[in-house]
C-alpha positions in Angstrom: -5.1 -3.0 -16.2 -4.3 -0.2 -13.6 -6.4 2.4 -14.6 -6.2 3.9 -11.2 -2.4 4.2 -11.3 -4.1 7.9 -13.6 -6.5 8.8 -11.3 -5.4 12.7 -10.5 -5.3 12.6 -6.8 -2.5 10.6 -7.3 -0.5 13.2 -9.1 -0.1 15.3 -6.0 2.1 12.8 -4.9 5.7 12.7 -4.9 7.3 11.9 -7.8 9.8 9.1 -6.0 6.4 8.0 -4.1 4.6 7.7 -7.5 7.5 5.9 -9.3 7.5 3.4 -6.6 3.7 2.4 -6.7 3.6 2.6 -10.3 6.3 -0.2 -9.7 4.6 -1.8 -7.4 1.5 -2.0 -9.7 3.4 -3.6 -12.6 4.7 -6.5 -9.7 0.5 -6.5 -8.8 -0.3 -7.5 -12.5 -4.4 -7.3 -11.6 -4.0 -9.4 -8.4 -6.3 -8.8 -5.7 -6.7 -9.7 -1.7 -4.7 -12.1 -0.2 -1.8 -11.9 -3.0 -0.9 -8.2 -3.0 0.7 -8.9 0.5 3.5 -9.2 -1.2 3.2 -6.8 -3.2 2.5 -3.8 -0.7 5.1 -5.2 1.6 7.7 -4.8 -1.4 6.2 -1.3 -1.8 6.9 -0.3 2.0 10.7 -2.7 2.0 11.5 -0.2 -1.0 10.4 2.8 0.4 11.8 2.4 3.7 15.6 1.7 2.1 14.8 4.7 -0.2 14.4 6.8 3.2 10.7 6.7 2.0 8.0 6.6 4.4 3.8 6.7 3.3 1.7 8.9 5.2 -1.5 7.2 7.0 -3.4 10.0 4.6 -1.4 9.0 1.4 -1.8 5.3 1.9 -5.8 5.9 2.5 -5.8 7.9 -0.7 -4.1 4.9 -2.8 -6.1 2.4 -1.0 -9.3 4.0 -2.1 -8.3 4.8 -5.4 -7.5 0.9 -6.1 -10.8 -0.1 -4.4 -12.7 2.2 -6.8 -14.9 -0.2 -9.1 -14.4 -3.2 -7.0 -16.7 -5.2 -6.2 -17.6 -5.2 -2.5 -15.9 -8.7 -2.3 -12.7 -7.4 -4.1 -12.6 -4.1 -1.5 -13.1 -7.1 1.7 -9.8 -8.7 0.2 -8.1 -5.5 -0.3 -9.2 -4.5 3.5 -8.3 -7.7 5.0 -4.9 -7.5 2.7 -4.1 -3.8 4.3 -4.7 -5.1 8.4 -2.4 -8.3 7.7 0.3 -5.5 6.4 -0.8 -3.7 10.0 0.0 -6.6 11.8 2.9 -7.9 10.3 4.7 -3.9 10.4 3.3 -3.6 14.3 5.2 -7.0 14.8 8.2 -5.3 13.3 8.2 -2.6 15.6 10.8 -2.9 18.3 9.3 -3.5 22.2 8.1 -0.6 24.0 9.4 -0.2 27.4 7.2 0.6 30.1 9.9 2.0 32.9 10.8 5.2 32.7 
């Protein structure tokens, strides 16, 4: 069911980092789109209380890896799925001041 969880760019990874998506593909269970928001955002809560934090490059890499053998409609989902997490971690982000 998550074949890509083995794919060996992944191994380069952190082991804490890897333990936590492998986590967070069990919680996925084959889902797709719209309903792994929840998902990826337990991913990131996690991480973040672990001290935790993704690279851009690292999240690319396991966004790809998932979208491999998907149809184009799945990889859509999974695309709009990633810029709803974008928006809902830039809305968590405190106000930037513009005085100096």
């Amino acid at each position: 069911m998550n074949e890509w969880m083995e794919h060996p760019d992944l191994a380069n990874l952190d082991p804490l980092k890897q333990e936590l998506i492998r986590t967070a593909a069990l919680k996925a269970g084959g889902k797709n789109g719209k309903a792994l928001v929840p998902v990826m955002m337990s991913l990131i809560t996690g991480a973040n209380k672990r001290g935790i934090q993704f690279t851009p490059d690292e999240i690319s890499l396991i966004l790809s890896v998932i979208k491999e053998g998907k149809s184009k409609q799945e990889q859509a989902q999974i695309d709009q799925m990633v810029q709803m997490i974008r928006t809902i971690q830039a809305g968590k982000q405190p106000p930037r001041s513009g005085r100096q």
